[in-house]
C-alpha positions in Angstrom: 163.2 156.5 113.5 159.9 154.7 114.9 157.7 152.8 113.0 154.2 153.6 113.2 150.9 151.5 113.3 146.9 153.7 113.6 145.0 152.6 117.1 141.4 151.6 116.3 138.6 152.4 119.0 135.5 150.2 118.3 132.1 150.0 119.5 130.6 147.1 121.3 128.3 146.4 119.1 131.1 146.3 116.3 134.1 145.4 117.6 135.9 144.6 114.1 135.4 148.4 113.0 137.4 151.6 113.9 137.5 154.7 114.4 141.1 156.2 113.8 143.0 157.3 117.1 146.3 158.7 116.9 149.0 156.7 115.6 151.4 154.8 118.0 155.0 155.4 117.4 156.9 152.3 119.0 160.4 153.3 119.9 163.1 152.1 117.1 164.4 148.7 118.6 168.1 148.0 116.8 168.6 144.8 115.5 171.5 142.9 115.6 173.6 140.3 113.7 173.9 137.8 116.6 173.1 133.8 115.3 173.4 130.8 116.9 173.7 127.4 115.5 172.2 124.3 117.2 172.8 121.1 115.9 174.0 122.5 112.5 170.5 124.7 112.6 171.6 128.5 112.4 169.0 130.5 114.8 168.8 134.5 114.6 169.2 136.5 117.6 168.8 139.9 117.0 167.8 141.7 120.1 170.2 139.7 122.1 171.7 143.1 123.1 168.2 143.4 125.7 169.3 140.3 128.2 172.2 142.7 129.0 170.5 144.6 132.3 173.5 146.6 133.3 173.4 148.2 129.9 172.4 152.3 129.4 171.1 151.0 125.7 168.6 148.3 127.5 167.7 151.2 129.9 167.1 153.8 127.7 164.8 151.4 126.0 163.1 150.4 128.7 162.0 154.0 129.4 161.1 154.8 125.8 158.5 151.5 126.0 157.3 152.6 129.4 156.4 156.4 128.1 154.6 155.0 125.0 152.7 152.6 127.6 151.7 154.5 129.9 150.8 157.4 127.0 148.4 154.8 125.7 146.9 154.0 129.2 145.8 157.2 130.5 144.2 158.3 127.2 141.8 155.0 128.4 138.2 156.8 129.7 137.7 154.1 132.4 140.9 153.4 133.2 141.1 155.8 136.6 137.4 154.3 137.4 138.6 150.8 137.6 142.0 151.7 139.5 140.0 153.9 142.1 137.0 150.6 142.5 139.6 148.6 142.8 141.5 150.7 145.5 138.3 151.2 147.5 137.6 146.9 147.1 141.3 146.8 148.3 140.7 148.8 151.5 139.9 146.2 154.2 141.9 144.7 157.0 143.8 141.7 156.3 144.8 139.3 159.5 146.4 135.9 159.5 146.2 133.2 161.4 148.5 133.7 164.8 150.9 131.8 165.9 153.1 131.2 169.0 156.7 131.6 170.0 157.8 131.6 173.7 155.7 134.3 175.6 153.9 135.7 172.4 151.4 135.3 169.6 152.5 136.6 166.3 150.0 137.7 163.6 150.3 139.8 160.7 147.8 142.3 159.5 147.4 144.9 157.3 144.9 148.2 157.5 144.0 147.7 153.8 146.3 149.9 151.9 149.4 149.4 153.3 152.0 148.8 151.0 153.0 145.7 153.0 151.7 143.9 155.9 153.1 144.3 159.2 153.9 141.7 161.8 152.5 142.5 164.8 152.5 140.4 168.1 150.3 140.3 172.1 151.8 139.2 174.9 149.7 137.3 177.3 148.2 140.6 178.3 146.7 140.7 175.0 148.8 144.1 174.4 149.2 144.2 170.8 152.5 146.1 169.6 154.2 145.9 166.1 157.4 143.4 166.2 158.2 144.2 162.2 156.9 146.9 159.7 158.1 146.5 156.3 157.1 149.2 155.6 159.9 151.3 157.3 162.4 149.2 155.2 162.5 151.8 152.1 160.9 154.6 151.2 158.7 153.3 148.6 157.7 150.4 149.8 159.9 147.9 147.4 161.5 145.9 150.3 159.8 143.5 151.5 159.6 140.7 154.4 160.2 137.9 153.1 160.8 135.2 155.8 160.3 134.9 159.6 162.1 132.0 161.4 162.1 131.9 165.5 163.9 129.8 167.9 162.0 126.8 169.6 161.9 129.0 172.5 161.1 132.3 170.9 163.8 134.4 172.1 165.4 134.6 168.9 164.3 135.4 165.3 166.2 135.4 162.0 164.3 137.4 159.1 164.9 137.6 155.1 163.9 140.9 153.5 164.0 141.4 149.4 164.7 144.7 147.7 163.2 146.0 144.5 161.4 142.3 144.2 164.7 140.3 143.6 165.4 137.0 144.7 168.4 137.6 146.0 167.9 138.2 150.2 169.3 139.7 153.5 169.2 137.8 156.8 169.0 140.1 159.8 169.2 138.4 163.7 167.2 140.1 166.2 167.0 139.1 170.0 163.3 138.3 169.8 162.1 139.9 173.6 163.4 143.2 173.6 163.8 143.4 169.2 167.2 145.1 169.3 169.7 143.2 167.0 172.9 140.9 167.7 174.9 142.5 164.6 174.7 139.2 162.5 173.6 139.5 159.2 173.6 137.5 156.1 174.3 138.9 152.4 173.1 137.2 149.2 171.4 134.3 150.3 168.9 133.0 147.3 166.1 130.4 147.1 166.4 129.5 151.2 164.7 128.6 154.4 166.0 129.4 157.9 166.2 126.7 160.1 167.6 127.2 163.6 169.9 124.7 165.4 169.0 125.2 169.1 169.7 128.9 169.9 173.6 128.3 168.4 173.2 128.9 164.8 170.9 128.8 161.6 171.0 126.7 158.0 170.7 128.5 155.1 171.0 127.8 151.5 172.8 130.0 148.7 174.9 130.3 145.6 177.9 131.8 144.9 177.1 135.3 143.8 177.5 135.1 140.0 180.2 136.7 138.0 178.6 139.9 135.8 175.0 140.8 136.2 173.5 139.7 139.5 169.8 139.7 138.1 170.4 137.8 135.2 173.5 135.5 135.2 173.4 131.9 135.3 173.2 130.6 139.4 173.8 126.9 139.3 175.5 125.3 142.1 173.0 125.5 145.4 174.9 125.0 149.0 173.9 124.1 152.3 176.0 126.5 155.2 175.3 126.6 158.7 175.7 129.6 160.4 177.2 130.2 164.1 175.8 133.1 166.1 178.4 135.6 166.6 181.0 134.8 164.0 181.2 136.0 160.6 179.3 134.8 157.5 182.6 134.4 155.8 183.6 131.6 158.6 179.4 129.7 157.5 180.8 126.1 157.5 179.5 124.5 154.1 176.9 121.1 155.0 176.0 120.0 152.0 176.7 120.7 148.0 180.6 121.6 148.2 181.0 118.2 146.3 177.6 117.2 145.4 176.6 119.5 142.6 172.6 120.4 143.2 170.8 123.5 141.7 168.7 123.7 144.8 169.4 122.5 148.1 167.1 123.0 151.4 167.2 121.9 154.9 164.9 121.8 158.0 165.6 120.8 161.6 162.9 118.6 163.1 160.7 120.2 165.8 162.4 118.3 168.5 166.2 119.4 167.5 167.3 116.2 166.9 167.5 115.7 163.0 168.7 117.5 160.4 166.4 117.0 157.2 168.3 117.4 153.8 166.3 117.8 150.6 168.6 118.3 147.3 167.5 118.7 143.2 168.7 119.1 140.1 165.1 120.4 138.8 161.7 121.7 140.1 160.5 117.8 140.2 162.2 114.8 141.8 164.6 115.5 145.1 167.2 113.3 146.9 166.8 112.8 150.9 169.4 113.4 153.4 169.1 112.5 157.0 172.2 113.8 159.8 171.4 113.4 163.6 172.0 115.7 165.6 172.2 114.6 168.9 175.3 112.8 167.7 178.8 115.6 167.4 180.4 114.7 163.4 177.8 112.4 163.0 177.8 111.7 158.8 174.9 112.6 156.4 173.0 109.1 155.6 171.1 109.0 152.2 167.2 108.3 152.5 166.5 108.4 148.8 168.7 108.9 146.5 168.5 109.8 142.5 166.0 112.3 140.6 162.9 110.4 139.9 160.6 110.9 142.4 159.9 113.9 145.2 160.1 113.2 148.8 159.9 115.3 152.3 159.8 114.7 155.9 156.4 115.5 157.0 156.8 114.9 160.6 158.7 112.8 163.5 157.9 111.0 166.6 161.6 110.0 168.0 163.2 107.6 165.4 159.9 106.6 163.6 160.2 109.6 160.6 157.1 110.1 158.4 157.5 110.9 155.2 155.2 112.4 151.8 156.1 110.6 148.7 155.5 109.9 145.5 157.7 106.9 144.9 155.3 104.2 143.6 152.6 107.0 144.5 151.7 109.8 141.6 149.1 110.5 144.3 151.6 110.5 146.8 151.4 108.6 149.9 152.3 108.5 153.9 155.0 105.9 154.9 157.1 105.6 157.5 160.5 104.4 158.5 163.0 104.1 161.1 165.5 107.0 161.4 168.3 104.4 162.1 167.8 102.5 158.9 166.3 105.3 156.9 166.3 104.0 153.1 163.7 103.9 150.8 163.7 100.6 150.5 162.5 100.2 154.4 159.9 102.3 153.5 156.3 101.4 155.0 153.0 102.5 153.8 151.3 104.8 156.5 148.4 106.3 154.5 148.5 104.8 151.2 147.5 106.3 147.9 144.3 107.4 147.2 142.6 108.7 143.7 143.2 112.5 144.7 146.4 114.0 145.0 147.5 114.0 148.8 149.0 117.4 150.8 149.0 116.8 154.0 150.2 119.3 157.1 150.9 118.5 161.1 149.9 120.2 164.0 148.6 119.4 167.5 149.7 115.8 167.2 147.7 114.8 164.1 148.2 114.3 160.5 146.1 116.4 158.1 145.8 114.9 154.8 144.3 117.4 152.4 143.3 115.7 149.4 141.9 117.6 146.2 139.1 116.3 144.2 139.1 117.7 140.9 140.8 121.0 142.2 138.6 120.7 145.2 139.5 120.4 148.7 138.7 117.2 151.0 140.4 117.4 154.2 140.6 114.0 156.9 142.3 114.0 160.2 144.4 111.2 161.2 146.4 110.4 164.5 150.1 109.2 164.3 148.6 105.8 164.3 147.3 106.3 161.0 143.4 106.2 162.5 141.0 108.1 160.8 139.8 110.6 163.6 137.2 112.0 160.9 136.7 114.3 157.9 136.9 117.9 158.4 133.6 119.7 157.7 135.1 122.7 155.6 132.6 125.9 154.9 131.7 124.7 151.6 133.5 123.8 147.9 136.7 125.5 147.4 140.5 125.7 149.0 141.3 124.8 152.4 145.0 125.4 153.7 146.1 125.6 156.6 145.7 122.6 159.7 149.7 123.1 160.6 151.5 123.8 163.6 153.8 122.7 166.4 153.0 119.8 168.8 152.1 121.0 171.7 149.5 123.9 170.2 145.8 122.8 171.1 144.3 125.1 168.4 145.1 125.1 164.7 143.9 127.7 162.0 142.7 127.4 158.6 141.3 129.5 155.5 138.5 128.6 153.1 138.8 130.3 149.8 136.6 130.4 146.3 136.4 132.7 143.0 133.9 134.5 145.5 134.6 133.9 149.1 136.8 136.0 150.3 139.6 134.3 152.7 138.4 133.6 155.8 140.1 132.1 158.4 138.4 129.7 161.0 140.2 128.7 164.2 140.1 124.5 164.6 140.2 122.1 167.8 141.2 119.2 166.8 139.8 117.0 169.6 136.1 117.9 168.6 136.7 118.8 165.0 134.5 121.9 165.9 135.7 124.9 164.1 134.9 128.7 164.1 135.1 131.7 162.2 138.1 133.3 163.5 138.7 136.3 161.2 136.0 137.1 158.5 137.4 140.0 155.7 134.9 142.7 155.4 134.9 143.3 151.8 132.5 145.4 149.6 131.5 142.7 147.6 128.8 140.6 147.9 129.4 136.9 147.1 125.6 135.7 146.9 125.3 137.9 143.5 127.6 135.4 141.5 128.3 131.7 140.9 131.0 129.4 140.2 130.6 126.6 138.0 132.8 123.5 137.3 132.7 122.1 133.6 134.7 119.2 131.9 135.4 119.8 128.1 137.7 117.6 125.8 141.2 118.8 125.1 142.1 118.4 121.2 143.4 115.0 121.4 139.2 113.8 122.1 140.2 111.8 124.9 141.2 114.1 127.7 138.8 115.5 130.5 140.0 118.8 131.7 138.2 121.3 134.3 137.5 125.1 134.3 135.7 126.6 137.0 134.0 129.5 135.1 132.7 132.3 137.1 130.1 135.4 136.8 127.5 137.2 138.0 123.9 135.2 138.2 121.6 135.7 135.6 124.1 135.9 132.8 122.9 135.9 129.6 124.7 133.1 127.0 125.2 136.4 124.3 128.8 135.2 123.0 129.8 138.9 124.0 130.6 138.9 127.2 134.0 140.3 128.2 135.8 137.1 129.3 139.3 136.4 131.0 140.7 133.0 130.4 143.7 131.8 132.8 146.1 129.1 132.9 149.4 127.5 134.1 149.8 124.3 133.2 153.2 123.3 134.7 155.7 122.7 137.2 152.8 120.5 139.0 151.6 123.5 140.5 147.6 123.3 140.6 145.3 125.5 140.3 142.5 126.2 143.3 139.7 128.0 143.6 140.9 131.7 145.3 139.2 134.6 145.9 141.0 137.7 144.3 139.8 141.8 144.7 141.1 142.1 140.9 138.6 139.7 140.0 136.3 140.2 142.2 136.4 144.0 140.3 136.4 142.5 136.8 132.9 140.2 137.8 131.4 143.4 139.3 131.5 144.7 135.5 129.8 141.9 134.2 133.6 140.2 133.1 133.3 136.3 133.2 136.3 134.6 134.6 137.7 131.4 134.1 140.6 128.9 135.2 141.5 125.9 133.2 143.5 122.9 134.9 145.2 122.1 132.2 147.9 119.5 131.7 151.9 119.9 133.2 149.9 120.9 136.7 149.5 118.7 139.6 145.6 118.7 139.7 145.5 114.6 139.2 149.5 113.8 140.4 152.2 113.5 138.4 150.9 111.5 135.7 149.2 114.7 134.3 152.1 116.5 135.5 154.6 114.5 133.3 151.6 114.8 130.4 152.9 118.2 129.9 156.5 118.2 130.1 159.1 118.3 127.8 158.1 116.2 123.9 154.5 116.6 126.0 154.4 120.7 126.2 152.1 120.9 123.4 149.2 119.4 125.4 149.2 122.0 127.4 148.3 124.1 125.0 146.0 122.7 123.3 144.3 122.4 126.5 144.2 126.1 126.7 143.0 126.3 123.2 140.4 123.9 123.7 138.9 125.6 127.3 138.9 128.7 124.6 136.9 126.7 122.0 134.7 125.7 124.6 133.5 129.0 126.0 133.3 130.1 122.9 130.8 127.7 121.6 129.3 127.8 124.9 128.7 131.2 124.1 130.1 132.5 126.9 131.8 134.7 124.9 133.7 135.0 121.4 136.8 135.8 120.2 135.9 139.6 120.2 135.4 139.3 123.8 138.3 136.7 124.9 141.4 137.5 126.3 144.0 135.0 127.7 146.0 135.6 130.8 148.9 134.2 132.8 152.2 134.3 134.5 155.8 133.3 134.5 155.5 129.7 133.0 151.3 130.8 132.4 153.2 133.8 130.3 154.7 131.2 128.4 151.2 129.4 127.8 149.8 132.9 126.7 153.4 133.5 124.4 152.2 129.9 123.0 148.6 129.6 122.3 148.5 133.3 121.4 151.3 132.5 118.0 149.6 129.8 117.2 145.6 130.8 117.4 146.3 134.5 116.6 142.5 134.5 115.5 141.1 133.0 118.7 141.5 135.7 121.1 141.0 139.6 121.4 143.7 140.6 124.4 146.9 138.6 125.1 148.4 139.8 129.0 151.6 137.5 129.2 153.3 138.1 132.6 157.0 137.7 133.4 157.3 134.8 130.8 159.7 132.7 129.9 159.2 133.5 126.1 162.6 132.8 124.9 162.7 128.9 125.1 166.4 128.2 123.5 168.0 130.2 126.1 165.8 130.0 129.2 168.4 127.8 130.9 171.1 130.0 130.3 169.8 133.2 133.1 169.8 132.5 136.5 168.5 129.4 137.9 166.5 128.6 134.8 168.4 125.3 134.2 166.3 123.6 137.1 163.6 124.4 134.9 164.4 121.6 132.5 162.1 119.0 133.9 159.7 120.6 132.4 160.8 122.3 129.2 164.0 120.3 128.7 166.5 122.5 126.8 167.7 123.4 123.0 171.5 121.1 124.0 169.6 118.2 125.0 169.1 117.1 121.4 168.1 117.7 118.1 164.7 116.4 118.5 164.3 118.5 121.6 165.9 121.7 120.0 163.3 121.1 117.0 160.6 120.8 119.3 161.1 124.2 122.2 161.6 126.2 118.7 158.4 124.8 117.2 156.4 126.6 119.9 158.8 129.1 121.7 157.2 132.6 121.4 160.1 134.8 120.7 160.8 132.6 117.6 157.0 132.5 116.1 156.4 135.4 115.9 155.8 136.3 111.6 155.4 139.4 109.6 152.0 139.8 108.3 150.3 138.3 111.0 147.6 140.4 113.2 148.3 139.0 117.2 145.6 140.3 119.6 146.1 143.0 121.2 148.9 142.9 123.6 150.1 144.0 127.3 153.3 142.4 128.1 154.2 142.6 132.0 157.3 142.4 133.8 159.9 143.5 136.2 163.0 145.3 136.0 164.7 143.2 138.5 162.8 140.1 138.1 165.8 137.4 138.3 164.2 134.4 138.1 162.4 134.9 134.8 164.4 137.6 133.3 162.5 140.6 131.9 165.1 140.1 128.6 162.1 137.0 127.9 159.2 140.3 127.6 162.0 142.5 126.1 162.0 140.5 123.0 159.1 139.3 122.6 157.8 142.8 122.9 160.5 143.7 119.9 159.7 140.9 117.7 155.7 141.7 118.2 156.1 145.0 117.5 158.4 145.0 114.6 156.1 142.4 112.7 152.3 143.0 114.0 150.2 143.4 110.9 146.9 145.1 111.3 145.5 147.9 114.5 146.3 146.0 117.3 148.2 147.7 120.2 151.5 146.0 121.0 152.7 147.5 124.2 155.1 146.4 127.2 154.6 147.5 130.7 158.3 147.1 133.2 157.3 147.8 136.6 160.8 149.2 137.8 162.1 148.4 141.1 160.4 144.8 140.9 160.7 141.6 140.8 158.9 138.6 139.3 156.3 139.6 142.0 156.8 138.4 145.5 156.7 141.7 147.7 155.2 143.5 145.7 153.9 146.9 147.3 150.0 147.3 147.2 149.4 149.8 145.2 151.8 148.4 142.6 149.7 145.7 142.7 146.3 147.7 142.2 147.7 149.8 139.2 149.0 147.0 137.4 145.9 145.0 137.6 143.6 148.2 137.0 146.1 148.9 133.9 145.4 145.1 132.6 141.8 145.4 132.9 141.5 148.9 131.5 143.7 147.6 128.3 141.4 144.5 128.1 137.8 146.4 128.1 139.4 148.8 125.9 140.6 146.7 123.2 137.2 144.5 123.2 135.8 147.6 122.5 134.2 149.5 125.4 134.3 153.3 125.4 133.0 152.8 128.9 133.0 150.5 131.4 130.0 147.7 131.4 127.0 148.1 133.2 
């Protein structure tokens, strides 16, 4: 059996009118009888039979859902002009900024198309030769390189790879010179740096591999190991979290080998501090900060005196400085104190680079370690500046300027003049002067709060209310938000699309304060933040809700899974990505308790229960309702937002959509929640999105 709804095609001119397409039969999703009762409040689950990956039912359905996807997709007219423009945008060389280890400079670059970049490396010579290609790592180009860590002297490198997109890595050792291994590996290592010791060993960070389903069950007790060269993983002496229970744990050795920096967390905000020197044999690990209320890191040392970024009395965060002998918070001196603008500073060449960022903006100033301002960095113009990092003894530093259309160009720095240079400058088919970037401030729901959206498009556009508009959001996990160049995008503007980023609430755009302002009993804000950017462009005339459609990613999917059950009427296309859509058992799937910060979770209390079920998308879904039309994303092995969130969401969507529009899922198999992700998955997915989009606002071809 498949239940069957009629596709409408429209004409731009009247997008709320059909013409009858074939029908779309969804494939039959079984329900079942599964309920669970929180705080005496019984709770239906009845495609709870999708979280279980390993399953042939969940496969089976997976495949049904992809053939009735991707039968949808082709029969789109435009859809094979968008993926080929955005292929030939695509095709340009790619170099980063180098860097140096013992006799070589280390770069990675990619010819355009490549699947993956490769690391290549000169020696003083300047004879270039390839020192990694991912790209020889499978056959399809789903494992990727995922982490390069050398000795101080460059002879040795550890690397991580991923396969198929997961999370869960491989550590290979290689003797750095001549790139033939020393037959030390490392299995199932998850959510980890790599931090050598000298040339005797590495730290690394892990769980214990989970009982059942590797992708999906629960991972919650992080650990510390330090691993000798030569000797077996199984012999990796546990440092840290044997007896201190921490979701994540991570570790860095300082520059000069003598510390041992310990950062450990129970969530995705606020971190205890850990100090061990090691200059001293069995010396103990000293607390620096303990507790989860505020984040801390080492930014730097200079002998004992360690400096430190916090934001302990600090939403802003702040420099301060302390003793490595007496290492406490409490001893804790202000170095560069708070400003108004949130503070993320780098090191490099013996200064301090404090990048500050002025409503989403970048301001970068140049201090030495005497906390003098040396001056502010002229950067190419208004957009995001990273970059300015590096060891002590380098005497030039790199970094890239970035807008909604400036490609990423990366300018080599000497910090003694402050004069900087273009160093590599992408050659892309797009030309920049024909568009514009503007910054707005509209009022979120509550008439009080400011919140920005840099809204982008091609000069000379006309106020109509119909042009085809993306909206996109995050709002959480104080991640911000900054202006970056992106070839889909850059596509999307060339066809007249307007694109938009709101900074809404639960980011880290103004410190922690608007963080925290979209947490937990706070998580509607950030959705009416959304709501209210969509409100504005509408009556803005930027566009309407014929031409609006909302997009975002992992915790963004959730924002789209939110605002698009509650304002069904507000938008035309929904493109949630890798969610987290199911918010009573989000915590229950890999690492997703660390999440709570944020979200909280259904066990916390009744008041909290009532609240994540009052917005969480699986459960708001109703019969009857028409939801825009809607491509759900994810990943097949995504384990760190599990694709059961989609799976459901996609069920519950299609089962009860009222109305003509499409409800359709699209599982990118072998990958993950997207790090790694091969190039030309990348391209079709993001051609698929737009094609959908244009489609369902009604184009029969593509914009002029």
């Amino acid at each position: 059996m498949k239940r069957m709804i009629l596709l409408m095609v429209v004409t731009t001119t009247m997008p709320s009118f059909a013409q009858i397409q074939k029908p779309i039969n969804y494939p039959k999703t079984a329900k079942g009888q599964t309920v669970d009762t929180y705080f005496e409040t019984p709770v239906s689950d009845p495609y709870r039979w999708l979280e279980d990956d390993k399953s042939a039912e969940t496969a089976k359905w997976v495949t049904a859902e992809n053939e009735v996807t991707f039968d949808y997709l082709q029969k789109i007219p435009f859809r094979d002009a968008i993926r080929d423009r955005m292929k030939q945008l695509w095709n340009y060389e790619k170099i980063t900024a180098p860097f140096k280890r013992g006799a070589y400079t280390y770069y990675y670059k990619n010819n355009g198309l490549q699947n993956q970049s490769i690391l290549y490396r000169k020696d003083t010579s300047g004879k270039e030769e390839v020192f990694l290609d991912p790209n020889t790592f499978s056959v399809d180009g789903t494992t990727s390189l995922d982490g390069v860590s050398f000795t101080e002297d460059g002879s040795l490198v550890a690397y991580s790879i991923s396969e198929a997109g997961s999370d869960w890595r491989k550590v290979i050792f290689l003797n750095a010179t001549t790139k033939q291994p020393l037959g030390d590996k490392l299995i199932d290592v998850k959510f980890s740096g790599l931090s050598w010791k000298g040339n005797d060993g590495i730290y690394y960070s892990s769980y214990e591999k989970p009982k059942g389903s590797e992708l999906s069950a629960k991972t919650d007790q992080h650990k510390l190991y330090y691993h000798v060269l030569g000797k077996a993983q199984k012999e990796d002496i546990v440092v840290f979290g044997e007896t201190e229970k921490r979701r994540y744990v991570g570790a860095s050795v300082s520059e000069d080998n003598h510390y041992l920096f310990i950062s450990a967390a129970n969530s995705t905000s606020g971190n205890e501090l850990y100090l061990k020197d090691l200059t001293k044999e069995n010396s103990p690990i000293v607390p620096m900060i303990t507790g989860f209320d505020n984040d801390a890191d080492v930014l730097d040392n200079i002998g004992t005196k360690l400096y430190i970024i916090t934001n302990l009395h600090a939403e802003n965060k702040r420099i301060v400085i302390v003793d490595a002998s007496q290492p406490q918070s409490k001893n804790w001196k202000d170095f560069i104190k708070e400003t108004e603008n949130v503070l993320s500073p780098t090191t490099g060449a013996g200064y301090i680079f404090a990048n500050y960022m002025k409503d989403a903006i970048a301001v970068v100033k140049q201090f030495d370690y005497n906390g003098k301002l040396i001056r502010e960095v002229d950067l190419p113009g208004i957009g995001t500046s990273e970059g300015f990092s590096g060891r002590m003894k380098d005497e030039t530093l790199y970094f890239s300027f970035t807008n909604y259309i400036t490609p990423g160009t990366i300018y080599s720095f000497n910090p003694k003049s402050g004069e900087s240079n273009i160093y590599v400058k992408p050659k892309v088919d797009f030309k920049s002067e024909d568009y514009e970037s503007k910054q707005v401030f509209y009022t979120s729901k509550d008439g009080v709060t400011k919140v920005p959206m840099i809204i982008t498009y091609k000069k000379g556009l006309q106020l109509t209310g119909k042009n085809p508009t993306i909206l996109y959001g995050y709002g959480g996990f104080n991640i911000s938000l900054t202006p970056t160049f992106s070839i889909a995008n850059a596509v999307w503007l060339e066809m007249g699309g307007v694109y938009a980023v709101a900074n809404l609430r639960g980011g880290g755009e103004y410190g922690s304060k608007w963080h925290d302002a979209g947490t937990k009993m706070e998580k509607q804000h950030v959705f009416d933040d959304f709501i209210a950017a969509a409100e504005f462009l509408q009556k803005q005339q930027y566009t309407s809700a014929d031409y609006l459609a909302i997009k975002g990613g992992s915790n963004g999917g959730l924002l789209v899974g939110a605002t698009m059950t509650q304002k069904p009427n507000l938008f035309k296309v929904a493109l949630p990505a890798v969610g987290v859509l199911d918010m009573l058992r989000y915590h229950t799937f890999t690492a997703g308790a660390g999440w709570a910060y944020d979200y909280g979770t259904a066990e916390d209390s009744r008041d909290m229960f009532n609240y994540l079920k009052k917005y969480s998308p699986v459960h708001n879904v109703k019969a009857g309702v028409q939801y825009p039309a809607t491509l759900i994303t994810t990943g097949d092995h995504d384990d760190r937002v599990v694709p059961a969130h989609s799976f459901k969401f996609a069920a519950e969507l299609q089962e009860k959509q009222a109305g003509t529009n499409p409800v359709l899922i699209r599982i990118e198999t072998n990958a993950g929640h997207g790090a790694g992700k091969p190039v030309s998955k990348i391209i079709e997915e993001a051609a698929d999105l737009q094609a959908f989009t244009l489609f369902n606002m009604g184009y029969k071809e593509l914009p002029k």
